[in-house]
C-alpha positions in Angstrom: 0.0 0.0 0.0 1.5 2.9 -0.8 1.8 5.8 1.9 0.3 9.1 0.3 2.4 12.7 2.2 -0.2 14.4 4.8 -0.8 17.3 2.8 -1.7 15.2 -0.2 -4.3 13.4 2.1 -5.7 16.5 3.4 -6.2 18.2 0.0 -7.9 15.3 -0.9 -10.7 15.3 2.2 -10.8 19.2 1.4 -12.4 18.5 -2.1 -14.5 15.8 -0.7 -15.8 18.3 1.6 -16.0 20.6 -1.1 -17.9 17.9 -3.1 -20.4 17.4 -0.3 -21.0 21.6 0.0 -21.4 21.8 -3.6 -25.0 21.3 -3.2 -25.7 24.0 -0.5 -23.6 26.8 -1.8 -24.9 26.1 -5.7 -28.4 26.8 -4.3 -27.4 29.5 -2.0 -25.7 31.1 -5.7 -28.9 30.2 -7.4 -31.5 32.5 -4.8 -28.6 35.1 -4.4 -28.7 35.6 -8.6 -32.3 34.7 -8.3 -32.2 31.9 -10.8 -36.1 30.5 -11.3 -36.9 27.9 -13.4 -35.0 27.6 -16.4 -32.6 29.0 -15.8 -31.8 27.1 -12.6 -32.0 23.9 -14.3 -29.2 25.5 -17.1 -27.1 26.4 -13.7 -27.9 22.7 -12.4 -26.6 21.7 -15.7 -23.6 24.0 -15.9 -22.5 22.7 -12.5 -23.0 19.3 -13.6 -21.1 19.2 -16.7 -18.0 21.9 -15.1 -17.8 21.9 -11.8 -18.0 18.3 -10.5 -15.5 17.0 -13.1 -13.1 19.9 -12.5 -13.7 18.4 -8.3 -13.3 14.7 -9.4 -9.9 15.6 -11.2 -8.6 17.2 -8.4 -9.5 14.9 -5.8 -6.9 12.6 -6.6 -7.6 8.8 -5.7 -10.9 9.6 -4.3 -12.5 10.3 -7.8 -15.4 8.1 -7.4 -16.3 9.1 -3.8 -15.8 12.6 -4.4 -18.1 12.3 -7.9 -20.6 10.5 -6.1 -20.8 12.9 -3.2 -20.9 16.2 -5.7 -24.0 14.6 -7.7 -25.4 14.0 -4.6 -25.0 16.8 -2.7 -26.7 18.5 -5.3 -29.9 16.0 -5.6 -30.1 16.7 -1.9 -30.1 20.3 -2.5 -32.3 20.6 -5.0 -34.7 17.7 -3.1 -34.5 19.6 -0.2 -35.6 23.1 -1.9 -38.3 21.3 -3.4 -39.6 19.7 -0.5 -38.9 23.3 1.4 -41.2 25.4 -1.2 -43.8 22.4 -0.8 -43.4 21.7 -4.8 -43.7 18.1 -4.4 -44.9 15.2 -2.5 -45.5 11.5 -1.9 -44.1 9.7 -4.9 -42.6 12.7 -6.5 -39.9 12.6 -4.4 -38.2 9.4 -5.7 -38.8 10.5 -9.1 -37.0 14.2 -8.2 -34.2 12.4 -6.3 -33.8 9.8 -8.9 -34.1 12.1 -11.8 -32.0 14.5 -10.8 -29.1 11.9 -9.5 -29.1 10.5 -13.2 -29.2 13.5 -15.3 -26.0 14.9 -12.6 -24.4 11.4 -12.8 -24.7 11.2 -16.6 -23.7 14.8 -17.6 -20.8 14.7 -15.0 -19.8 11.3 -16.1 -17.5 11.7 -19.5 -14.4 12.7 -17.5 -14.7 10.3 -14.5 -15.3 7.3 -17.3 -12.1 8.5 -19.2 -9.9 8.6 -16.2 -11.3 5.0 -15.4 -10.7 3.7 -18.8 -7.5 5.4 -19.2 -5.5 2.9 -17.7 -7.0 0.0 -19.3 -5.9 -2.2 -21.9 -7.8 -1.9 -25.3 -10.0 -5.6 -24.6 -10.4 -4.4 -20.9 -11.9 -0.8 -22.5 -14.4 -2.6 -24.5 -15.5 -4.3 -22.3 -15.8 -1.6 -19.4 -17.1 0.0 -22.3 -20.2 -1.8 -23.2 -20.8 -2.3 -19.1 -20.6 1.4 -18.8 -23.0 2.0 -21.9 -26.0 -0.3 -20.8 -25.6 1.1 -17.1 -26.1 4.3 -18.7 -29.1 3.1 -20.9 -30.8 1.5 -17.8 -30.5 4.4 -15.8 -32.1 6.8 -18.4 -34.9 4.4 -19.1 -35.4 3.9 -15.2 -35.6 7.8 -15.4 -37.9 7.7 -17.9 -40.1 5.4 -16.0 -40.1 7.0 -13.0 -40.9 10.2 -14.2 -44.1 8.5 -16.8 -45.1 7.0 -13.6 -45.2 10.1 -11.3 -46.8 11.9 -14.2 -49.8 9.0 -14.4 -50.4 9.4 -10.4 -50.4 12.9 -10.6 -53.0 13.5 -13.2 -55.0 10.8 -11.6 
């Protein structure tokens, strides 16, 4: 096992902890500018696609952990606002927490899959390849579900 220096270890908790605060302060940004609607979801977007990769390449040999926590931190946020401003209820929930863990997870995931595949052999690549893309298939068709679902109780 190899021993990582102190400082190394600690600037690696700090953007974990970053990761996990990610959530908070990019609402906190989002009432402060007073992004509604839209325009929030093009921020949640943003943050998804720049930010949380930018955190998961720093975070040195916690990249998955630290990628994980970001996406999260954020569903939390934004589950927690929703639930906050009474905008949804009941089943909605799961499909809000769900929904918005795979849209963060798959916008954020292009640079966390590279630096897994990266040191992979070509035949090891395909096949981490083809795991990766029906992992990503299942989870937008289990979004998709979820959401048809909530819409069919809500009408109701």
């Amino acid at each position: 096992m190899k021993n990582w220096p102190l400082d190394q270890r600690v600037r690696e908790w700090l953007i974990a902890a970053g990761a996990v605060a990610i959530g908070p302060i990019f609402l906190g940004i989002g009432y402060a500018a007073n992004l509604m609607f839209g325009l929030a979801a093009a921020a949640f977007l943003w943050v998804c696609a720049v930010v949380v990769p930018l955190l998961t390449y720093a975070s040195g040999r916690l990249k998955f952990l630290v990628w994980q926590l970001a996406v999260l931190s954020l569903v939390l946020s934004d589950v927690g606002d929703n639930l906050r401003l009474h905008a949804i209820q009941g089943q909605e929930i799961l499909a809000v927490a769900f929904g918005s863990w795979t849209l963060g997870t798959l916008i954020s995931s292009p640079l966390p899959i590279y630096m897994l595949m990266r040191p992979l052999e070509k035949r090891q690549r395909i096949i981490v390849g083809l795991i990766i893309a029906v992992a990503a298939l299942a989870l937008y068709v289990g979004a998709g579900l979820i959401i048809e679902a909530t819409r069919h109780s809500a009408t109701r």
